[in-house]
C-alpha positions in Angstrom: 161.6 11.3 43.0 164.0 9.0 43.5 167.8 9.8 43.7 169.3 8.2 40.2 172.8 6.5 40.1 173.5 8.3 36.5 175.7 10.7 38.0 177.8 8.0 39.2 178.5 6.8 35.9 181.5 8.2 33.5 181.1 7.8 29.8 184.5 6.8 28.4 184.5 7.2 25.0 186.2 4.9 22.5 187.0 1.9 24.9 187.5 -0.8 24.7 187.6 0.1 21.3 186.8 3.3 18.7 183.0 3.9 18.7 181.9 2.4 21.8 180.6 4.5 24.3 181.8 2.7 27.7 179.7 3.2 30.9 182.4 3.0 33.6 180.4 1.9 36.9 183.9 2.6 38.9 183.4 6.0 40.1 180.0 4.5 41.4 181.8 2.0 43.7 184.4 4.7 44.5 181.8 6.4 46.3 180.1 5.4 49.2 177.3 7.3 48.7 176.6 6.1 45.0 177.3 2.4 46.3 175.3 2.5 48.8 172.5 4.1 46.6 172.8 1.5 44.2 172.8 -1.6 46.9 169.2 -0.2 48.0 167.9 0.2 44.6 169.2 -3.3 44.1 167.5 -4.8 47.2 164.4 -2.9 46.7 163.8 -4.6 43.4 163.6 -8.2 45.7 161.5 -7.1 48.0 159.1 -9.6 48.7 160.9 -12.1 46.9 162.6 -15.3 48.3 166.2 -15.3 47.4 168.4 -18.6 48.4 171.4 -17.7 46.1 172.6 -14.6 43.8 174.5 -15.8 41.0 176.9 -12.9 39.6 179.3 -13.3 36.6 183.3 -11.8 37.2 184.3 -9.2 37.6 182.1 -6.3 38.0 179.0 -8.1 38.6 181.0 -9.5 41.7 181.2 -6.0 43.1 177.2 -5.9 43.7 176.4 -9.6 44.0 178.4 -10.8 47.2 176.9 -7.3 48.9 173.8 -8.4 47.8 173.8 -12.0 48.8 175.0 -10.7 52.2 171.9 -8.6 52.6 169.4 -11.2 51.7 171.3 -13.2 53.6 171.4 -15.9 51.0 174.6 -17.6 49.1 176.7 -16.5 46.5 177.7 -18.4 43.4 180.3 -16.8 41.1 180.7 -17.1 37.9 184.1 -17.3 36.0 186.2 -18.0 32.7 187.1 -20.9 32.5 189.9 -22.9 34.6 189.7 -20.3 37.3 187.0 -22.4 39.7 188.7 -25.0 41.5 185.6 -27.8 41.4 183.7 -29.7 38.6 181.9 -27.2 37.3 178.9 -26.6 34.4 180.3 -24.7 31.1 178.2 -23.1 29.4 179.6 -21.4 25.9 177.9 -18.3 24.4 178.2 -16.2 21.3 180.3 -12.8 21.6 181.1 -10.2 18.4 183.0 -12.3 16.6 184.0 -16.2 18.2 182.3 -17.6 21.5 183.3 -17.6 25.1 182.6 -19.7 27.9 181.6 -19.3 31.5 181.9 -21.7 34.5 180.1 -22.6 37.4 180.8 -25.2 40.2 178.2 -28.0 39.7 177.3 -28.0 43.4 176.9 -24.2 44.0 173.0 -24.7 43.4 170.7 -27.2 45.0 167.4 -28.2 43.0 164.5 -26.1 43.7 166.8 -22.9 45.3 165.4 -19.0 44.3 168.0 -17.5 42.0 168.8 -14.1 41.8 171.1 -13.4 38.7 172.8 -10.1 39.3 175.5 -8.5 36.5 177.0 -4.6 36.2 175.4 -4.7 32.5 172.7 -6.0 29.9 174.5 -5.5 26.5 174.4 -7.9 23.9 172.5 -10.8 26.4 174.8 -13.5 25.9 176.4 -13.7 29.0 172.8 -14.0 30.9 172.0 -16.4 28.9 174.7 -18.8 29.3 174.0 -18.3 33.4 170.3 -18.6 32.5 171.6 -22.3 31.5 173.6 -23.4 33.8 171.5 -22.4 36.9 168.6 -24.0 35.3 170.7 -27.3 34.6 171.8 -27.0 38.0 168.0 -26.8 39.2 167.3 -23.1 40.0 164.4 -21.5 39.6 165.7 -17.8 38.3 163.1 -15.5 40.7 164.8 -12.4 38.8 167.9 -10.7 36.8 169.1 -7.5 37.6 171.8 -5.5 36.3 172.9 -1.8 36.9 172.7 -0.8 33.4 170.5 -2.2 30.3 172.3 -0.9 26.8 168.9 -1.7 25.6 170.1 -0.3 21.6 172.3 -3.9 22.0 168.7 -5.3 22.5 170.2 -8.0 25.1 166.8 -7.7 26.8 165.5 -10.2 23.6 167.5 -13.4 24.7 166.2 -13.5 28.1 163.0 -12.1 27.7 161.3 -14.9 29.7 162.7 -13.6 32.6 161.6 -11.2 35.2 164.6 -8.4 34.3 165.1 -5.4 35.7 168.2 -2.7 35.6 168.3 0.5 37.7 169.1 2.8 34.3 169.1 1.8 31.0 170.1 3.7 27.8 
């Protein structure tokens, strides 16, 4: 059986608020061993699969993404709030709790045609995916898969990008 990443991951009970349950992925990049556990999983869910750029949205998904798109030896394309990329860049506005966000991407970060990897700590709700689902597919990417550490699949995030190949390393 394979080794499981689960024990790397504190519950932290009533953050960011009372009632949610957080799953804190910090202790799992505090440790090399859980890191480096996770990295392979990661990679071993591309195997086979031609990746030209991972896509991962700030912060945490950063943390896994830039590793990743050093081992695949591809580019990586981050994804931030806006005002923080210094380029033109594709916005893309999605629906949180209550009110809407928006994300940004530098409109030259993706050529037409390039194998997309989109890589984020967590699946919750799904509207963060989604929103990168559209801009790399405005950009001209074709989205080869999404991974994510952890799927909070009771949030049913799983629903809005259900198209997709998706894959997490635990869900709950």
């Amino acid at each position: 059986m394979e080794e499981s990443i689960e024990k790397y991951i504190r519950d932290v009970k009533d953050f960011p608020k009372e009632g949610i349950m957080f799953k804190d992925i910090t202790p799992l990049i505090g440790h090399p061993e859980g890191f480096k556990l996770a990295i392979n999983q990661l990679l071993e869910q591309v195997d086979g699969l031609s990746i030209d750029k991972v896509v991962s949205m700030e912060s945490r998904g950063f943390f896994f993404g830039s590793v990743l798109a050093d081992r695949l030896n591809a580019g990586f394309v981050p994804v931030r709030k806006p005002g923080k990329l210094p380029f033109d860049t594709y916005k893309q506005e999605y629906a949180l709790e209550y009110g809407t966000d928006t994300l940004e991407m530098h409109i030259d970060a993706i050529e037409k045609g390039e194998k997309v990897l989109i890589h984020d700590d967590v699946l919750a709700t799904g509207g963060t995916a989604e929103a990168v689902v559209k801009m790399v597919e405005k950009a001209g990417g074709e989205i080869v898969l999404i991974s994510f550490l952890i799927n909070l699949a009771f949030l049913k995030g799983e629903e809005k990008i259900k198209n997709y190949n998706v894959k997490s390393l635990l869900t709950y």
